[in-house]
Phi, psi and omega in degrees: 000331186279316163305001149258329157300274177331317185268336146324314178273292174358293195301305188273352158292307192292307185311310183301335168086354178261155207266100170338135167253097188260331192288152200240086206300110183321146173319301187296345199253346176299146173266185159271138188102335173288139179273136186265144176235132192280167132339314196287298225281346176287169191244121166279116170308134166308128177319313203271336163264001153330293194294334166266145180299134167282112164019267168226127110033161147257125124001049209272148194292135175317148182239151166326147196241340208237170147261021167331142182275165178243138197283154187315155171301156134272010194259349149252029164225003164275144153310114181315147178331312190314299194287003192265324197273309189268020143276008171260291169338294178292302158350301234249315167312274310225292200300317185330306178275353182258347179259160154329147221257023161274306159327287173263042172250351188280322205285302175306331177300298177302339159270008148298321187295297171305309177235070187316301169271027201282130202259032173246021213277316172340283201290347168274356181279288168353297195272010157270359188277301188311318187285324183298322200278313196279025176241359189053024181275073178286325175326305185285324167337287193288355169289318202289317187277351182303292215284280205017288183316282189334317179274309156288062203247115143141350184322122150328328237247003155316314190264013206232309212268338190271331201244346122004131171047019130306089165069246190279003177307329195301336188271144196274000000 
């Protein structure tokens, strides 16, 4: 009798055109937290209790209809946070240094906000040195190139921040 019920459904799957969902998801395609179901772990209906209908049901967790792969972590094909912030970090010196020099005290001001410990702060001081002189604020300029060593200390970028607003260096 269970062999005719199994060839009743067989039949009526096959009529219907749709594809048994029989499939089983591989060990390697479970995420965390998913229950992987084994070949052991499905539950076969009891033979002798085919013809009658069950009450309620069980639930059984959905199995994959398809053999799509399951995508890769991205979290080891991302870039870390460190290297996502100083590409922000250069960008936003990079507009700095190509705008006007009004333009790029607004810009510098905004990579002071965003990035406070920024491991560009040298260079961004640098271009603010350049825009004060080329605005003619030599007064600030010259607080700015004072303080340097001091803000900066062991910085390549000392002696370059010292010859800043000395004649034609001023110009941007």
């Amino acid at each position: 009798m269970a062999a005719g019920v199994l060839l009743a459904l067989t039949w009526a799957v096959m009529k219907s055109g749709e594809a048994p969902q029989t499939h089983v998801a591989a060990p390697y395609q479970a995420r965390e937290g998913d229950a992987v179901q084994t070949a052991e772990s499905v539950q076969r209906p009891d033979p002798a209790r085919a013809s009658a209908p069950d009450p309620a049901p069980e639930v059984a967790p959905e199995a994959p209809t398809t053999d799509k792969p399951v995508p890769a972590d991205t979290s080891k094909t991302r870039r870390p946070a460190r290297e996502d912030t100083v590409a922000a970090e250069v960008d936003l010196l990079r507009r700095a240094k190509l705008a006007a020099p009004a333009e790029r005290l607004q810009l510098i001001e905004e990579h002071a906000r965003r990035f406070p410990g920024g491991i560009l702060a040298a260079e961004r001081s640098l271009l603010e040195i350049e825009a004060r002189c080329a605005l003619g604020q030599r007064d600030a300029a010259r607080e700015l190139v004072a303080s340097f060593p001091r803000r900066f200390p062991g910085s390549p970028l000392v002696d370059r921040a010292a010859t800043l607003c000395n004649g034609s260096a001023a110009q941007p």
